[in-house]
PDB file with SEQRES, HELIX, SHEET and CRYST1 records, atoms N, CA, C and O in Angstrom:
SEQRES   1 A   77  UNK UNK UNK UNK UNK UNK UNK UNK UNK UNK UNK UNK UNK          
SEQRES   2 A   77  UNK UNK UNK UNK UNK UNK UNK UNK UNK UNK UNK UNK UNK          
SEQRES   3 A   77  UNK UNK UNK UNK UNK UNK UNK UNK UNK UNK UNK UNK UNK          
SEQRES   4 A   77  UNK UNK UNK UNK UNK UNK UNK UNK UNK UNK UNK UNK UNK          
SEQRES   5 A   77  UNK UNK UNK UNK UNK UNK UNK UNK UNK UNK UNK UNK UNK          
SEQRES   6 A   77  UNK UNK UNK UNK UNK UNK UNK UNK UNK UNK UNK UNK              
HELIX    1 AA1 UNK A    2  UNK A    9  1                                   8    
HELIX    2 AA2 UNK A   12  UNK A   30  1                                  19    
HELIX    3 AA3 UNK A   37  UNK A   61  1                                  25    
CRYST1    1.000    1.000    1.000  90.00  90.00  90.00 P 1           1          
ATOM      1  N   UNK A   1    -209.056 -28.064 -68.215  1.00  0.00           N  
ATOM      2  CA  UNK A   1    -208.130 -27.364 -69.073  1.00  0.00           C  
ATOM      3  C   UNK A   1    -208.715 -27.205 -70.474  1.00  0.00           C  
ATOM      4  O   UNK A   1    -208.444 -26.226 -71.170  1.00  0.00           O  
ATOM      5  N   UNK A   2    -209.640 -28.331 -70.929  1.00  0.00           N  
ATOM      6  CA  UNK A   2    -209.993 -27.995 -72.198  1.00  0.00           C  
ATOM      7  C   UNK A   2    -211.024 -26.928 -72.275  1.00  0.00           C  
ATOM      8  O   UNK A   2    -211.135 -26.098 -73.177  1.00  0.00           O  
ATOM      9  N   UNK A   3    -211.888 -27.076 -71.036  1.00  0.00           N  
ATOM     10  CA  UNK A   3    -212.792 -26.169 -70.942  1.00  0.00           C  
ATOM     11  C   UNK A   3    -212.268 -24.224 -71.415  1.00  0.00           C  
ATOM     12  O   UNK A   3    -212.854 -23.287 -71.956  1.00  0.00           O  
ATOM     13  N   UNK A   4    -210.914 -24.436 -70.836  1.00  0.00           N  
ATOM     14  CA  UNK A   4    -210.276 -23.270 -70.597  1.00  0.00           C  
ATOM     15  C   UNK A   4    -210.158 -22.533 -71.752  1.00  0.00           C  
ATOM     16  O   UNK A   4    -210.387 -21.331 -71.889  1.00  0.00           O  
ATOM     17  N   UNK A   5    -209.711 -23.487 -72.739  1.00  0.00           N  
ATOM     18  CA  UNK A   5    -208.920 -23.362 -74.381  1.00  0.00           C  
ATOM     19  C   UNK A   5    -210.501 -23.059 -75.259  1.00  0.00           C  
ATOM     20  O   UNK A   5    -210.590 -22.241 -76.174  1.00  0.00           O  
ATOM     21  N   UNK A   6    -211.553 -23.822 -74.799  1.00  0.00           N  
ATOM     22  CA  UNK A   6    -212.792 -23.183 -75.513  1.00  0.00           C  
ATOM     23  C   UNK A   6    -212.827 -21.822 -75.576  1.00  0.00           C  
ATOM     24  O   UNK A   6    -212.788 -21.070 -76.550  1.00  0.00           O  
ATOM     25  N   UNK A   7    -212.940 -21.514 -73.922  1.00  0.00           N  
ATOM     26  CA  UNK A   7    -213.352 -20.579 -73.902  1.00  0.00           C  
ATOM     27  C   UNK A   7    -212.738 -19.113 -73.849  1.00  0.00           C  
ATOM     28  O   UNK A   7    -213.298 -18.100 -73.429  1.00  0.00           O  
ATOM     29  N   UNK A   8    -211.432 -19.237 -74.381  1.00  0.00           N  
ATOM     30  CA  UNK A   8    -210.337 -18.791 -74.748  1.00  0.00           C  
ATOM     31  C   UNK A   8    -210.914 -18.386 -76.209  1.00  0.00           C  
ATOM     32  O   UNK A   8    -211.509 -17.344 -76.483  1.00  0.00           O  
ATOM     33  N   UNK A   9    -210.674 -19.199 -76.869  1.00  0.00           N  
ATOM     34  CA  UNK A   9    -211.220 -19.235 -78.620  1.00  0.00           C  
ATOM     35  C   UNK A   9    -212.414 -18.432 -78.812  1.00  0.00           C  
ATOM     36  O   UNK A   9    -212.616 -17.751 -79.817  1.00  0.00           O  
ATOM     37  N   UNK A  10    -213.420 -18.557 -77.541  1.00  0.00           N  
ATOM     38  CA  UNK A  10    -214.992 -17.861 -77.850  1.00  0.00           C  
ATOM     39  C   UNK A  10    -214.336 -16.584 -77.661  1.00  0.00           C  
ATOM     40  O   UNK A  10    -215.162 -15.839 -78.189  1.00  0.00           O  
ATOM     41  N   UNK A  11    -213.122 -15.621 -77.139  1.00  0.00           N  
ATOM     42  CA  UNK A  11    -213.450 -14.553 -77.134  1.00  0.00           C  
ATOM     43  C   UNK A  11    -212.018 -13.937 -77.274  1.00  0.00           C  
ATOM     44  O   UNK A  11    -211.402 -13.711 -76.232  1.00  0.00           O  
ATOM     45  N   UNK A  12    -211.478 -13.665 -78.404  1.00  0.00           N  
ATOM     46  CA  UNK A  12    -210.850 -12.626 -79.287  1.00  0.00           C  
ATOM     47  C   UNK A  12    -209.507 -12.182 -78.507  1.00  0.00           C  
ATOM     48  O   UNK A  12    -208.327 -12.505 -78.642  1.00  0.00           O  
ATOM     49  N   UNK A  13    -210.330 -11.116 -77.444  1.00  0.00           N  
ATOM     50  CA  UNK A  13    -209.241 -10.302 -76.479  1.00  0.00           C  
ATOM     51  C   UNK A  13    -208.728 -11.081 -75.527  1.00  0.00           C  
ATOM     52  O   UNK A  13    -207.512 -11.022 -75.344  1.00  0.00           O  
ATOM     53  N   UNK A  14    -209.587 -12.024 -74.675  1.00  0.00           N  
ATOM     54  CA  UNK A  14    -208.979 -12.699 -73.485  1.00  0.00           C  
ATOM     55  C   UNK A  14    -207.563 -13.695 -73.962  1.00  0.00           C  
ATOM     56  O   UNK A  14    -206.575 -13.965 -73.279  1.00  0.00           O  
ATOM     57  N   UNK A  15    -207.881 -14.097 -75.351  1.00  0.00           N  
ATOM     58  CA  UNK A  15    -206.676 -14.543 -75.821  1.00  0.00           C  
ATOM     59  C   UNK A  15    -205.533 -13.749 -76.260  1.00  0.00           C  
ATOM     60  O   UNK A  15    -204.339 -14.032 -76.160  1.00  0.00           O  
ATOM     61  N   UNK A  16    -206.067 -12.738 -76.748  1.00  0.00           N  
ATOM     62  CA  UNK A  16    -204.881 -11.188 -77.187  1.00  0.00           C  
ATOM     63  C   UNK A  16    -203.806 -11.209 -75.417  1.00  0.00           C  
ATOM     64  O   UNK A  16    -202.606 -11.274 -75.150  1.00  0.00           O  
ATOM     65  N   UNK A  17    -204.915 -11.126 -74.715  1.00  0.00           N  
ATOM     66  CA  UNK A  17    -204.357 -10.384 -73.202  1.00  0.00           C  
ATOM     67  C   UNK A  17    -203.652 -11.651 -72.957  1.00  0.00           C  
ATOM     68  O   UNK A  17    -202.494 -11.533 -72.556  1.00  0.00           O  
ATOM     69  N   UNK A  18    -204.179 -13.001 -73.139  1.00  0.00           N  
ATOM     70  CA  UNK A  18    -203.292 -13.842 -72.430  1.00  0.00           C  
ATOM     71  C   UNK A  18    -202.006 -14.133 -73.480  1.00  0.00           C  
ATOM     72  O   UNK A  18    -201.202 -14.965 -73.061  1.00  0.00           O  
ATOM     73  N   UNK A  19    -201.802 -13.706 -74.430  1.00  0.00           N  
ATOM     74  CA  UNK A  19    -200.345 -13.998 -75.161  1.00  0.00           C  
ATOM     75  C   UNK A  19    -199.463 -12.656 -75.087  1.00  0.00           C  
ATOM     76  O   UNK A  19    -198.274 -12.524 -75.378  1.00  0.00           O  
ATOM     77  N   UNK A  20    -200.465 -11.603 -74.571  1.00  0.00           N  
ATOM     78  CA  UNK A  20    -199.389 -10.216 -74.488  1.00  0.00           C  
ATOM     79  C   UNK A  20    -198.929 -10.926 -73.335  1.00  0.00           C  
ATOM     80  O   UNK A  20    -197.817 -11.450 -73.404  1.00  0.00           O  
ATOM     81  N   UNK A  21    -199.753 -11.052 -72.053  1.00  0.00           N  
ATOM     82  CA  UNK A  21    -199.169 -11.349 -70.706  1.00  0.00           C  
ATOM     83  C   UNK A  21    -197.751 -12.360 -70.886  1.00  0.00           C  
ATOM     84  O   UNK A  21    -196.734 -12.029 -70.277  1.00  0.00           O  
ATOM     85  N   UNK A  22    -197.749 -13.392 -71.608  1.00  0.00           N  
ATOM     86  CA  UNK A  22    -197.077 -14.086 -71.644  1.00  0.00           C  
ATOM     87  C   UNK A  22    -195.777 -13.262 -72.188  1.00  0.00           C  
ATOM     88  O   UNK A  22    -194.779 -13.164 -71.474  1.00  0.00           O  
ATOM     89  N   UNK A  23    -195.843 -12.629 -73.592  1.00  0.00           N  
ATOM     90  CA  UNK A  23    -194.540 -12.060 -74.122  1.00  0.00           C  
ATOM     91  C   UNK A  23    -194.021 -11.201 -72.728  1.00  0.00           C  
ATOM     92  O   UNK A  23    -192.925 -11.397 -72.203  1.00  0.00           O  
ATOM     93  N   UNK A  24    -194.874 -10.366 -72.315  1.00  0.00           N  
ATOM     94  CA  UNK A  24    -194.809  -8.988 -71.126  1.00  0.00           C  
ATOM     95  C   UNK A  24    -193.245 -10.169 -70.163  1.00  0.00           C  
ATOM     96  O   UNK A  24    -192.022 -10.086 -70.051  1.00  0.00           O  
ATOM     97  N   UNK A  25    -194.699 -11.423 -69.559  1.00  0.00           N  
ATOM     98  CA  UNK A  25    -193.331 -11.783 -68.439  1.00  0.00           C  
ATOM     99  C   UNK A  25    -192.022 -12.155 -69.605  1.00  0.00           C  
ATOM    100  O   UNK A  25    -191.181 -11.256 -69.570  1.00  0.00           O  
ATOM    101  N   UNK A  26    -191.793 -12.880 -70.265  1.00  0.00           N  
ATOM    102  CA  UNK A  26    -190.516 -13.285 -70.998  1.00  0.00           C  
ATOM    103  C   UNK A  26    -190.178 -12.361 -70.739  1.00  0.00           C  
ATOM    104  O   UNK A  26    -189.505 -12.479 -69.715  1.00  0.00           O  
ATOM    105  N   UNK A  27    -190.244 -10.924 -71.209  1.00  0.00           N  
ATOM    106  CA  UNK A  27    -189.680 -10.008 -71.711  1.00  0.00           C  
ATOM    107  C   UNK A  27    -189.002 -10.071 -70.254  1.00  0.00           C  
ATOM    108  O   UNK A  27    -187.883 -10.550 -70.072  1.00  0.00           O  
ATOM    109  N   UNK A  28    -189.896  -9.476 -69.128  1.00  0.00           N  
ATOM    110  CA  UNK A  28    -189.563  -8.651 -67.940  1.00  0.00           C  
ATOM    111  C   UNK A  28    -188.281  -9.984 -67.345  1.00  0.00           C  
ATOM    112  O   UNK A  28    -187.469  -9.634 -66.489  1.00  0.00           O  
ATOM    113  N   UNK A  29    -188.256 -10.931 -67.702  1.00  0.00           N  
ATOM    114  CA  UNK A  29    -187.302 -12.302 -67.704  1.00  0.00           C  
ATOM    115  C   UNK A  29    -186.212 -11.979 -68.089  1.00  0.00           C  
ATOM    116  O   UNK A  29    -185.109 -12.231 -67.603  1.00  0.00           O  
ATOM    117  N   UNK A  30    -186.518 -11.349 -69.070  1.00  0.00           N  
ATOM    118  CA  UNK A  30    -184.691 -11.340 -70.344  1.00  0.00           C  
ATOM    119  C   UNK A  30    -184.310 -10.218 -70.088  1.00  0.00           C  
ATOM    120  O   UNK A  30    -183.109 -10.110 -70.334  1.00  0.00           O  
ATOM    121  N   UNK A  31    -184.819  -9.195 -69.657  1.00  0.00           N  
ATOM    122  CA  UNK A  31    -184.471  -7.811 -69.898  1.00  0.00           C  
ATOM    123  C   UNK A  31    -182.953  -7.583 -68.768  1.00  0.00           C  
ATOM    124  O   UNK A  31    -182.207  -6.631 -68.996  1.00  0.00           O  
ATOM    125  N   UNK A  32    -182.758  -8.210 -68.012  1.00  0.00           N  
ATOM    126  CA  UNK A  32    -181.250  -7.946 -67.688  1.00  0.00           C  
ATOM    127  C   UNK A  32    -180.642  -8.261 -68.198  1.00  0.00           C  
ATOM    128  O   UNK A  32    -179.549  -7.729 -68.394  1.00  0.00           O  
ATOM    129  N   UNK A  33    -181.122  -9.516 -68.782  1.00  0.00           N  
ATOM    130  CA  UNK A  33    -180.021 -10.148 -70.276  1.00  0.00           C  
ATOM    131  C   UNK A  33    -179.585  -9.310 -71.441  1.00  0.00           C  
ATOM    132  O   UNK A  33    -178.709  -9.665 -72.229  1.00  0.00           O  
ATOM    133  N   UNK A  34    -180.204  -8.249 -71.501  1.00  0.00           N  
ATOM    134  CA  UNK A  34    -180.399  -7.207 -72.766  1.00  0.00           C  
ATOM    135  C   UNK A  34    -179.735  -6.125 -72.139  1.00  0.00           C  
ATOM    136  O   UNK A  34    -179.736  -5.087 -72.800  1.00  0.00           O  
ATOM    137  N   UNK A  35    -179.097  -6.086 -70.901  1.00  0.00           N  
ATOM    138  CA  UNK A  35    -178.560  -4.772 -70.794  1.00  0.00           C  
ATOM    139  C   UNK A  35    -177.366  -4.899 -71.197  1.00  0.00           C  
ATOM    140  O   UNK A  35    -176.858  -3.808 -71.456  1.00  0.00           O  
ATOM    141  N   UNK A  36    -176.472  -6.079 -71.416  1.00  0.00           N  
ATOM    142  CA  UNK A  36    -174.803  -6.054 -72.052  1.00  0.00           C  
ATOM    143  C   UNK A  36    -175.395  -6.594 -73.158  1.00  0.00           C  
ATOM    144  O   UNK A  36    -176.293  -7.361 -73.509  1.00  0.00           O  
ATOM    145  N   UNK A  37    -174.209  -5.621 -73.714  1.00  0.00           N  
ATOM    146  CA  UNK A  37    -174.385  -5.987 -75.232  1.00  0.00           C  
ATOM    147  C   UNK A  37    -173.885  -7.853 -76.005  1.00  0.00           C  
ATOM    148  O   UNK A  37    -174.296  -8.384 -77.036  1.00  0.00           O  
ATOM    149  N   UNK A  38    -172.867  -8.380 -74.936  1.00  0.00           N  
ATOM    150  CA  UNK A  38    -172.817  -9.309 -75.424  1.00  0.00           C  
ATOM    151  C   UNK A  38    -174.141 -10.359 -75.627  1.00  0.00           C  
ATOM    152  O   UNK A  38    -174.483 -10.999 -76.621  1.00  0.00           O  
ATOM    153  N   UNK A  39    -174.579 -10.294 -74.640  1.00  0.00           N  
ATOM    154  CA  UNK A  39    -175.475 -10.879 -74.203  1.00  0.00           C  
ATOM    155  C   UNK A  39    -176.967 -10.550 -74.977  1.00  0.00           C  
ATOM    156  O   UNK A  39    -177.812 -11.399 -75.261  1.00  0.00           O  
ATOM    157  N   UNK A  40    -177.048  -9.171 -75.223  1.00  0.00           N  
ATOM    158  CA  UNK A  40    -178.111  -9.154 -76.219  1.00  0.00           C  
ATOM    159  C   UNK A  40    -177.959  -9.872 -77.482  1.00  0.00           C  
ATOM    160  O   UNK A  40    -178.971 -10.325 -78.017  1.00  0.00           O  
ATOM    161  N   UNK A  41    -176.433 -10.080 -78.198  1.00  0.00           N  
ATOM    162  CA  UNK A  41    -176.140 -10.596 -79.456  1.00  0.00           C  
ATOM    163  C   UNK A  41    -176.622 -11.337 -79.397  1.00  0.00           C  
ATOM    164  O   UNK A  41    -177.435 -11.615 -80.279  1.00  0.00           O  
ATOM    165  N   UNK A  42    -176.376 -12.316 -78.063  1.00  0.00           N  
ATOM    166  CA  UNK A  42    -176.394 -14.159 -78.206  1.00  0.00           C  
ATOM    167  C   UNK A  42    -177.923 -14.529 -77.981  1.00  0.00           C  
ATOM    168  O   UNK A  42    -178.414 -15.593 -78.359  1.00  0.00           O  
ATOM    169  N   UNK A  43    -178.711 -13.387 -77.232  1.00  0.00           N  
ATOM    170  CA  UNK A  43    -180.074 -13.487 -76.968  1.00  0.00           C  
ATOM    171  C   UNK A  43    -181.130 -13.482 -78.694  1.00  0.00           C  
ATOM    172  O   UNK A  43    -182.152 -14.068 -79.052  1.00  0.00           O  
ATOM    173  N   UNK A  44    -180.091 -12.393 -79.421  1.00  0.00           N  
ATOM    174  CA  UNK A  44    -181.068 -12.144 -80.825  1.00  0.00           C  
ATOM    175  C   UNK A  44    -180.933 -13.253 -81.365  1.00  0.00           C  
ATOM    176  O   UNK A  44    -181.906 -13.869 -81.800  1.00  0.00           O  
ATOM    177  N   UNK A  45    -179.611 -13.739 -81.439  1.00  0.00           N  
ATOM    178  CA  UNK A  45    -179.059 -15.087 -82.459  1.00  0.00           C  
ATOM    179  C   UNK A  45    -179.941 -16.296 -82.249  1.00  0.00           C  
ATOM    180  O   UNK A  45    -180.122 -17.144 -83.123  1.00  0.00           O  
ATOM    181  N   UNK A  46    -180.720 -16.348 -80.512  1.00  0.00           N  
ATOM    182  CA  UNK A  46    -181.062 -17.292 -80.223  1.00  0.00           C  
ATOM    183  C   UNK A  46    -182.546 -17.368 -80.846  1.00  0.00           C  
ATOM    184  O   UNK A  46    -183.027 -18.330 -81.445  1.00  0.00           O  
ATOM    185  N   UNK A  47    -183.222 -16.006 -80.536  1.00  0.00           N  
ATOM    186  CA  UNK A  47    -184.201 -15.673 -81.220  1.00  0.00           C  
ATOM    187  C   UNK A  47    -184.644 -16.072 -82.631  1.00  0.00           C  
ATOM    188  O   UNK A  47    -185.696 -16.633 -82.937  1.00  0.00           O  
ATOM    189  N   UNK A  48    -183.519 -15.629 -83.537  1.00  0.00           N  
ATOM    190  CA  UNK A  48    -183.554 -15.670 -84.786  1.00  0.00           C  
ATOM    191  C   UNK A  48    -183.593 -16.771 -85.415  1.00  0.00           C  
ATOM    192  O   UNK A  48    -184.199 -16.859 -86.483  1.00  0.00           O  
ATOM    193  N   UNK A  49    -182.950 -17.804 -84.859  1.00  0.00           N  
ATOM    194  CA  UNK A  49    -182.427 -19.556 -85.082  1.00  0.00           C  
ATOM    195  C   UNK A  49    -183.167 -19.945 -84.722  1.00  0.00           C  
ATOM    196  O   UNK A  49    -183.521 -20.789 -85.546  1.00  0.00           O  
ATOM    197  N   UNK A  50    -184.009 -19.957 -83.662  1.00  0.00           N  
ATOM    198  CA  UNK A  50    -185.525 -20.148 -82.851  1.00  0.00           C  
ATOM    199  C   UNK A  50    -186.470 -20.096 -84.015  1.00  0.00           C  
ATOM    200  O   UNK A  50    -186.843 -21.200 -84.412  1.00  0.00           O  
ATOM    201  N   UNK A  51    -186.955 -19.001 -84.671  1.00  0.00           N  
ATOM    202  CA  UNK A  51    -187.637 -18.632 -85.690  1.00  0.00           C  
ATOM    203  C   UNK A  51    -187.351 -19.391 -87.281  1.00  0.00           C  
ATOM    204  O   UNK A  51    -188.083 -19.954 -88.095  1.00  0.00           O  
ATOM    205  N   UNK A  52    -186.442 -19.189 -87.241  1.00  0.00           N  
ATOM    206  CA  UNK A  52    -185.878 -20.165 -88.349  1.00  0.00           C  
ATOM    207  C   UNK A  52    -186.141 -21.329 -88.308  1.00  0.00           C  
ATOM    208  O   UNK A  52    -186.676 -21.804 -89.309  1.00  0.00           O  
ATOM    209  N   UNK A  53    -185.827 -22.338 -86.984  1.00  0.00           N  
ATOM    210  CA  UNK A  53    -185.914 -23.453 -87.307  1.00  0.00           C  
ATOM    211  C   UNK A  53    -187.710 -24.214 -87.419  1.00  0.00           C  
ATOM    212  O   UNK A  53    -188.093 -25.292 -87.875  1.00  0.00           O  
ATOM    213  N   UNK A  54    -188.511 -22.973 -86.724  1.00  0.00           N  
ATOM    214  CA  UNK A  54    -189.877 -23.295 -86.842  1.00  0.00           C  
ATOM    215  C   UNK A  54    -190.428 -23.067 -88.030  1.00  0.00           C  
ATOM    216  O   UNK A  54    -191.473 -23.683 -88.238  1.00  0.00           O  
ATOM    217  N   UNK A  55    -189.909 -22.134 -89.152  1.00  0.00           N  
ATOM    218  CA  UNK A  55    -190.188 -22.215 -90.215  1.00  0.00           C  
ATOM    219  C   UNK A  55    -190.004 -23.287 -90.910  1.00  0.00           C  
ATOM    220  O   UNK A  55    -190.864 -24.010 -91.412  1.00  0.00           O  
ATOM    221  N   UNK A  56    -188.577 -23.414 -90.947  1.00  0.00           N  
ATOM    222  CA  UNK A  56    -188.332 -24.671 -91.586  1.00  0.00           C  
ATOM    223  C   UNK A  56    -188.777 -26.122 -91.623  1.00  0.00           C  
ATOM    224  O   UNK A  56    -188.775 -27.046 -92.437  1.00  0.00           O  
ATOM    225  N   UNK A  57    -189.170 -25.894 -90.336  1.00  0.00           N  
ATOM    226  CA  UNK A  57    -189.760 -27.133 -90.077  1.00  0.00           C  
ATOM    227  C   UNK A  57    -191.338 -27.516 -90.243  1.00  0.00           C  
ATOM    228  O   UNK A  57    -191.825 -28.645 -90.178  1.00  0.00           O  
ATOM    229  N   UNK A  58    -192.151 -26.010 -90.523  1.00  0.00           N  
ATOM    230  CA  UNK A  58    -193.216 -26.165 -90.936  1.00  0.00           C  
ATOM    231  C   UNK A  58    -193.638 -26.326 -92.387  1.00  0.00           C  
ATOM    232  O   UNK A  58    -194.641 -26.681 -93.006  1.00  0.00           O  
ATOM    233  N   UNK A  59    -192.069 -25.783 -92.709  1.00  0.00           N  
ATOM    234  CA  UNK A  59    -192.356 -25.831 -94.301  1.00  0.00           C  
ATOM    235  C   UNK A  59    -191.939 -27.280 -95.157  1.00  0.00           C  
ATOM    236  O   UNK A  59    -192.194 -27.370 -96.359  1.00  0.00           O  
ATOM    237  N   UNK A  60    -191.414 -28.159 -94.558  1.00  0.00           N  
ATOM    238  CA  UNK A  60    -190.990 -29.401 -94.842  1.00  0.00           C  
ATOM    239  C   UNK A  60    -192.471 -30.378 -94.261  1.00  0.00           C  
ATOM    240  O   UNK A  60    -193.031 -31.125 -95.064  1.00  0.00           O  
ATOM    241  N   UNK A  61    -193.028 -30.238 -92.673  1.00  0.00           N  
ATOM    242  CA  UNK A  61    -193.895 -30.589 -92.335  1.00  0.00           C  
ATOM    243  C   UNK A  61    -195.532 -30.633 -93.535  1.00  0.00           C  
ATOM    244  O   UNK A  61    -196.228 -31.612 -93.806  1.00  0.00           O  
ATOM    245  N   UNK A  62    -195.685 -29.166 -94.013  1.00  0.00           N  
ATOM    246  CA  UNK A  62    -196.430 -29.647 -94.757  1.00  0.00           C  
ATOM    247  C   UNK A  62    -196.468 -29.039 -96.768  1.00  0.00           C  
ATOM    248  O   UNK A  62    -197.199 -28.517 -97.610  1.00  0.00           O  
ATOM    249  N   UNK A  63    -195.260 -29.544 -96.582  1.00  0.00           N  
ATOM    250  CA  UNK A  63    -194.496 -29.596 -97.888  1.00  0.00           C  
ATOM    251  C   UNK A  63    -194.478 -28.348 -98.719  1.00  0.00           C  
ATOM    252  O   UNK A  63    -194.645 -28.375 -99.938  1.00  0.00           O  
ATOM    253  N   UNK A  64    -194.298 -27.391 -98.117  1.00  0.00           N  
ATOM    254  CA  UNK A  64    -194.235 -25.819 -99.073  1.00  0.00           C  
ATOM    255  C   UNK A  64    -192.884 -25.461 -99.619  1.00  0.00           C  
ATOM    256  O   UNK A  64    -191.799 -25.288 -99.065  1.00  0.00           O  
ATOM    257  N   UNK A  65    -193.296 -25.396-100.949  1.00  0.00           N  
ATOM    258  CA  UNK A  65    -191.753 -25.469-101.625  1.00  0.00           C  
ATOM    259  C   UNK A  65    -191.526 -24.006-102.168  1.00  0.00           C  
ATOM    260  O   UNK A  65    -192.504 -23.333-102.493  1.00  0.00           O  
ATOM    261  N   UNK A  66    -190.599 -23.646-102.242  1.00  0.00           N  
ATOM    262  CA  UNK A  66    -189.516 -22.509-102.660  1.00  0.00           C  
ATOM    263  C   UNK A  66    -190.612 -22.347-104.112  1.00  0.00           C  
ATOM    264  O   UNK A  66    -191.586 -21.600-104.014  1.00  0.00           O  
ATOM    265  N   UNK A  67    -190.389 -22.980-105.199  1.00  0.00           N  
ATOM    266  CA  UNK A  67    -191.366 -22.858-106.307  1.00  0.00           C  
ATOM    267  C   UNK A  67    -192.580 -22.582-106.338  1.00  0.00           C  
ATOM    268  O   UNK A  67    -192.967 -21.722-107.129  1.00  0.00           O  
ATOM    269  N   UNK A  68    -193.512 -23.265-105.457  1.00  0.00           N  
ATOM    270  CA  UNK A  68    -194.571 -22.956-105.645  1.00  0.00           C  
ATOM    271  C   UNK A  68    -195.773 -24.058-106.175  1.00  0.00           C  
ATOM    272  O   UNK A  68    -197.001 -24.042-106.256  1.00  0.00           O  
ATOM    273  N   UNK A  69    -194.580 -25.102-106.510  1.00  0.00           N  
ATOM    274  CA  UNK A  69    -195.392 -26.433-107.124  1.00  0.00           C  
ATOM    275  C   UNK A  69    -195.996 -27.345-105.955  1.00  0.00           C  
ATOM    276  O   UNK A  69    -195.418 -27.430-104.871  1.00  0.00           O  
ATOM    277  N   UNK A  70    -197.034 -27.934-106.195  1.00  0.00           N  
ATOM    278  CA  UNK A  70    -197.314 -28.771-105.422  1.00  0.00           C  
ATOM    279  C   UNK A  70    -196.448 -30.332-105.362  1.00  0.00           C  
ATOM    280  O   UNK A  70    -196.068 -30.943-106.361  1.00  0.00           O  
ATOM    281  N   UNK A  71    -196.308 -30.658-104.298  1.00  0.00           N  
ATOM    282  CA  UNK A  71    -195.619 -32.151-104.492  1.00  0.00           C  
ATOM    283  C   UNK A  71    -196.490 -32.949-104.871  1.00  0.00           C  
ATOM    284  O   UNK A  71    -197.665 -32.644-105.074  1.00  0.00           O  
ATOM    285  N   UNK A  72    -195.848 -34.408-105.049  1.00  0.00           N  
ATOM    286  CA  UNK A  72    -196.611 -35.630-106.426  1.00  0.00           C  
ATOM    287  C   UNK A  72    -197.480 -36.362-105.258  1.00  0.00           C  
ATOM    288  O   UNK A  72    -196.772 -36.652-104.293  1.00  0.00           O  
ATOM    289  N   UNK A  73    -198.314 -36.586-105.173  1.00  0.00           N  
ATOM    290  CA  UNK A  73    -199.142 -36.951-104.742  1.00  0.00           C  
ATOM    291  C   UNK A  73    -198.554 -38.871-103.689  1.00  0.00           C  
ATOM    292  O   UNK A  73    -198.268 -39.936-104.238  1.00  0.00           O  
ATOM    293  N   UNK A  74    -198.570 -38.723-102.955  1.00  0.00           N  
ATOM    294  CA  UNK A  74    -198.159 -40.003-102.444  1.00  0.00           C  
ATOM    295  C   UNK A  74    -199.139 -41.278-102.538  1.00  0.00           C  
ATOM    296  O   UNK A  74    -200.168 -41.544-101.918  1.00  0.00           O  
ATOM    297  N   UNK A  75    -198.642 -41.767-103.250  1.00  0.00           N  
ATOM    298  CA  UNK A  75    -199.043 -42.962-103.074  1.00  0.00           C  
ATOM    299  C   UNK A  75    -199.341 -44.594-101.664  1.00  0.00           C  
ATOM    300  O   UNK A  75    -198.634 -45.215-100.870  1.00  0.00           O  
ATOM    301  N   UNK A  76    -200.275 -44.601-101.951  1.00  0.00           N  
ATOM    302  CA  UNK A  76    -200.391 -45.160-100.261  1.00  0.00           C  
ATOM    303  C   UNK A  76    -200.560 -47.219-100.414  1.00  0.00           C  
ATOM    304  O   UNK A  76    -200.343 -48.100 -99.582  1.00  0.00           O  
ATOM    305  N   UNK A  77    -200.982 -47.272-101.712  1.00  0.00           N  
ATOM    306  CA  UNK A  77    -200.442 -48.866-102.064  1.00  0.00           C  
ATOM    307  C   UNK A  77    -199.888 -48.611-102.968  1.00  0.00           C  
ATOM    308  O   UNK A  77    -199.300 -49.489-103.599  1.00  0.00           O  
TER     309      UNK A  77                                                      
END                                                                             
């Protein structure tokens, strides 16, 4: 498997093709879900909150603040 992920990285497109493939099936997954409208709402909301919470959590993870300041340096003794 690691072998796989190298050689993934050595080449540009095979990774392009393998993350379209991936969105392609989701998609072809959800897409009856998307034909009522209720159901598309609750699908975007899920989306959106999905997205959100990975931001947020990357931005606390490695401390990116709204300002722009760097945080105080932690002290380790």
């Amino acid at each position: 498997m690691k072998d796989f992920f190298v050689n993934v990285s050595r080449y540009p497109r095979y990774f392009i093709t393998f993350l379209l493939g991936i969105f392609y099936s989701l998609y072809q997954w959800l897409r009856p879900m998307i034909k009522t409208r209720t159901t598309a709402i609750a699908l975007g909301g899920v989306v959106v909150t999905g997205f959100l919470f990975i931001t947020f959590t990357l931005r606390a993870m490695l401390g990116v603040a709204e300002t722009g300041l760097t945080p105080p340096p932690v002290d380790m003794f």
